[in-house]
C-alpha positions as CSV (number, residue, x, y, z in Angstrom):
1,X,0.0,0.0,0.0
2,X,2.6,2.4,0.6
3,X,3.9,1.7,-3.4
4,X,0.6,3.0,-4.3
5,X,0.7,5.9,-2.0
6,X,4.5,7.2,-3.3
7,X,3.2,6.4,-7.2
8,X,0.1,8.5,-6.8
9,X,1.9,11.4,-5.6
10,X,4.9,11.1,-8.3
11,X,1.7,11.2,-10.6
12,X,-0.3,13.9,-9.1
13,X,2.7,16.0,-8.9
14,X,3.5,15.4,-12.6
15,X,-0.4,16.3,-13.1
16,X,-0.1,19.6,-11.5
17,X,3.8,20.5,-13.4
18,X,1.3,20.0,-16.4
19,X,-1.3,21.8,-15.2
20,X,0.8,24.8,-14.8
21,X,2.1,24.2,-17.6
22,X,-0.7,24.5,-19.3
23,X,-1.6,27.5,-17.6
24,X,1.8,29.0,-18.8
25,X,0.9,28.3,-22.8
26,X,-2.6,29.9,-22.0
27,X,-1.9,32.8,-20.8
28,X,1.2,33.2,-23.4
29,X,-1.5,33.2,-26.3
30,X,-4.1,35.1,-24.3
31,X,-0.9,37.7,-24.2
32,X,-0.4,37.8,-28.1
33,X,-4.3,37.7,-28.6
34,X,-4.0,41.0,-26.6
35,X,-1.5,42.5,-27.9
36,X,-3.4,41.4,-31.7
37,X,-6.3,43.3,-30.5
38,X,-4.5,46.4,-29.1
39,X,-2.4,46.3,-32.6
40,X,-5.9,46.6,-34.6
């Protein structure tokens, strides 16, 4: 049981690095959408 406990963390922990990652990319386009609208 404690194998399952240390390999749900590892993946929850991955899950959240991708999360922000995600988050990251997001608000990187929401920046150029932006800036595209401010430019026209």
């Amino acid at each position: 049981m404690g194998d399952d406990g240390s390999i749900s963390k590892k993946s929850g922990t991955q899950i959240l690095i991708c999360d922000v990652l995600k988050n990251r990319l997001n608000s990187k386009n929401q920046y150029k959408k932006a800036l595209n609208i401010s430019a026209l």
